[in-house]
C-alpha positions as CSV (number, residue, x, y, z in Angstrom):
1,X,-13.6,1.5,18.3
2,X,-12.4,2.8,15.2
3,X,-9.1,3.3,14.0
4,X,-7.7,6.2,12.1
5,X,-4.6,5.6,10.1
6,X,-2.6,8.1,8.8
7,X,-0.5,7.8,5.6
8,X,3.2,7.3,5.9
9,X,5.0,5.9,2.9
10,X,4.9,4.6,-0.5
11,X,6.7,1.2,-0.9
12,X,7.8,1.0,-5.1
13,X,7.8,-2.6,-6.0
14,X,10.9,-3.9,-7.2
15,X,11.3,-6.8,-9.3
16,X,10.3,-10.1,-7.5
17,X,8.1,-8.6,-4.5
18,X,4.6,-7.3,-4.0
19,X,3.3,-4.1,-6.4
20,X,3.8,-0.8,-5.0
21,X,1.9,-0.1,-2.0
22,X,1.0,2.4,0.4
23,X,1.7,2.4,4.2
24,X,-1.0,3.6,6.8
25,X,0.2,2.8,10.5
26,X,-2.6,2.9,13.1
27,X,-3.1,5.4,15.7
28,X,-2.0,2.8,18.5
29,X,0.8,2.2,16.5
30,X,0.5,-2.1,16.3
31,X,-0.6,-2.6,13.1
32,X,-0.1,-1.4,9.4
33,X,-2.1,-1.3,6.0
34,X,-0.6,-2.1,2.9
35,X,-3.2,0.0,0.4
36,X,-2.3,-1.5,-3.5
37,X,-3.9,0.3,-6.6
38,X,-6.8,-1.2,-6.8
39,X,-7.7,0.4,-3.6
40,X,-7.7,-3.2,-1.5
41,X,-5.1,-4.0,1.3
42,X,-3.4,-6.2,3.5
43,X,-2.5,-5.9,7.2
44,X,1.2,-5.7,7.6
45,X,3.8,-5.0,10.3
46,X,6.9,-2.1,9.9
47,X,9.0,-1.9,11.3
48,X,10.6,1.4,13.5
49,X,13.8,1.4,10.8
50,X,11.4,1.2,7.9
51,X,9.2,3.7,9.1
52,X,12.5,6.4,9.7
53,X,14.5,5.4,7.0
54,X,11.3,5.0,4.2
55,X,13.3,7.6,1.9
56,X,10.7,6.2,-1.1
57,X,7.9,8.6,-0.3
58,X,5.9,10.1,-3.1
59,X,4.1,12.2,-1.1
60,X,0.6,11.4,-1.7
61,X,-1.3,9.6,0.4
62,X,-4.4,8.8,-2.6
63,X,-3.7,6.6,-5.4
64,X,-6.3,8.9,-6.9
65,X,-3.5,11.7,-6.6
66,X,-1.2,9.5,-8.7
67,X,-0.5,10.4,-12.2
68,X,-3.1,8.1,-14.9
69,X,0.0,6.2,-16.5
70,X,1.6,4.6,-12.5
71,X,-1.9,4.4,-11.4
72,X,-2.9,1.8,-14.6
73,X,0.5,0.2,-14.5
74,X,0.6,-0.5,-10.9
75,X,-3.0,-1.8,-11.0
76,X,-1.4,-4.1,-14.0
77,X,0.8,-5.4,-11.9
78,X,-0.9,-6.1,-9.1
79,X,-3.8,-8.0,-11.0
80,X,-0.8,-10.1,-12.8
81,X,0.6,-10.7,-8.7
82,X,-2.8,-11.9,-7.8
83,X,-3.1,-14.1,-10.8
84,X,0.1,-15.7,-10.2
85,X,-0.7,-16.4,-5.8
86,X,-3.8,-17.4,-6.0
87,X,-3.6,-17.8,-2.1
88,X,-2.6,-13.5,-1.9
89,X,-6.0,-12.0,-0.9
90,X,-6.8,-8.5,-0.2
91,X,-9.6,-6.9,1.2
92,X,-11.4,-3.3,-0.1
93,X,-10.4,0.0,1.3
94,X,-13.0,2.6,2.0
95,X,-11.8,5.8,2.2
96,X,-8.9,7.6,1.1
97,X,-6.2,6.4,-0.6
């Protein structure tokens, strides 16, 4: 069965944690994905105060929508992240975001 996602909010790294992300939440509500720059994800869990208290919302859902200079700095950030946890693997999106 396929799952739709819909876009909820956009997580802004701070220093010390994972590169900005965005949230997707599944229709059936159980599971998240966290969508980084490069257009790869994880699965995560949020929880029901994140989701109504996520006051850090750009408002677009596509990294494509994201002005040129975020977009290449978050992607720097994430590839440094990966380089330094080797063991933090993502997988590629399809579709938007």
């Amino acid at each position: 069965m396929l799952e739709i996602y819909k876009y909820r909010y956009t997580q802004i790294s701070i220093f010390g944690s994972l590169p900005t992300y965005k949230v997707f939440t599944s229709s059936s509500g159980d599971k998240a994905k966290w969508v980084f720059a490069d257009n790869t994800f994880i699965y995560g869990n949020v929880s029901d105060w994140a989701l109504s208290h996520s006051g850090l919302d750009s408002g677009k859902s596509s990294w494509l929508e994201e002005p040129r200079l975020i977009l290449e700095v978050e992607k720097r950030r994430l590839s440094l992240y990966k380089a330094s946890h080797p063991d933090f693997k993502t997988e590629l999106f399809i579709g938007e975001g």
